[in-house]
N, C-alpha and C positions, 0 to 999 in steps of 0.2 A: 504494500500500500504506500509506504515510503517512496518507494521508486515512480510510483505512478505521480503521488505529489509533485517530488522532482521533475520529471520529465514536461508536467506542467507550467509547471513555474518557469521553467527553462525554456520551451516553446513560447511563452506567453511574453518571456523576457526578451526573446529572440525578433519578432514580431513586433513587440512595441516599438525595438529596435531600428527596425528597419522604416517602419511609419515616422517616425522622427529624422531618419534619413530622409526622408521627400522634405525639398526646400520649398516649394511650393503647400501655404497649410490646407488650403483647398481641398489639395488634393490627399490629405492624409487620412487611412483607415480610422487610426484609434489615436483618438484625442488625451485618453486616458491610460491610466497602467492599468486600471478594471476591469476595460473595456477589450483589451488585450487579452486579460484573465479569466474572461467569461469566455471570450472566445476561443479559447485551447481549453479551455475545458470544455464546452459545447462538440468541439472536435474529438475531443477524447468518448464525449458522450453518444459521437453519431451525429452530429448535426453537421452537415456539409455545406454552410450559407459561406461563400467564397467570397461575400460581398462586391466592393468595386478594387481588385488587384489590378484587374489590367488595366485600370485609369489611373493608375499611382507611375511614379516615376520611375520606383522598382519593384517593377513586376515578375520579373524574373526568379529573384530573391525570395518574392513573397510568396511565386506558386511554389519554389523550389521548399522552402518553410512549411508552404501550406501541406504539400506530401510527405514530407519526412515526418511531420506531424502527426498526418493521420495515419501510416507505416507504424510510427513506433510506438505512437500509444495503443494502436488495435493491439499490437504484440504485448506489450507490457500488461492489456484488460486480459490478454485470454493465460499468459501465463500465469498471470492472478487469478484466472479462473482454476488451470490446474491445479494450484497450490494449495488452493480451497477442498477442491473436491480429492485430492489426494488424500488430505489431514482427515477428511472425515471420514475415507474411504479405510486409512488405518484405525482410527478409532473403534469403529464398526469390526474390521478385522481381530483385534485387541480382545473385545469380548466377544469373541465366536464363541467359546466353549462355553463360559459359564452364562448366556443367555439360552443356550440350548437346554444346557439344564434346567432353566428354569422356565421354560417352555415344558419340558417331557414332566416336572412336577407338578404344573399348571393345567395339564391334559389328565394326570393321573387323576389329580385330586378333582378335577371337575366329572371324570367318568368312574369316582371311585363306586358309586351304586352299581355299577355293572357287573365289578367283581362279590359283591356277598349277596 
């Protein structure tokens, strides 16, 4: 989760970046460091509003930003998705035996009238 932060923050810082690099303010994406930060996280989230790059003076930069962005943060949600679903898949694994047992005592005792 750490890393996902980071790669935000660093995308988001990368991008305000380059917005601030257009000399012209007109033409600048993000007025704010927020605005920057909402949107690398919006990108981390799935949302692909590309806004106006190619009316900016670097464009290049910023599509070149806007895919590495969306590359590395899909990578870093789904390896976070592993991470998740490993840990829990150990835990689970962990109590195999003694959940079984108390599954096969939970069976006895509910069909104990069958046996007397």
């Amino acid at each position: 989760m750490t890393i996902l932060c980071l790669t935000i923050l660093a995308f988001a810082d990368a991008s305000y970046a380059v917005s601030n690099a257009i000399t012209d303010p007109t033409k600048r994406y993000f007025t704010a460091y927020w605005q920057s930060l909402l949107r690398s996280y919006l990108i981390a989230l799935g949302d692909f509003d590309y806004g106006n790059y190619n009316g900016s003076g670097q464009a290049v930069l910023s599509w070149l930003f806007f895919i590495l962005a969306t590359l590395v943060n899909c990578v870093v949600m789904l390896n976070l998705l592993i991470a998740v679903v490993s840990e829990t898949f150990a835990d689970v694994l962990g109590t195999k035996v003694e959940n079984t047992f108390k599954e096969r005592a939970m069976i006895i005792s509910e069909n104990y009238f069958l046996l007397s």
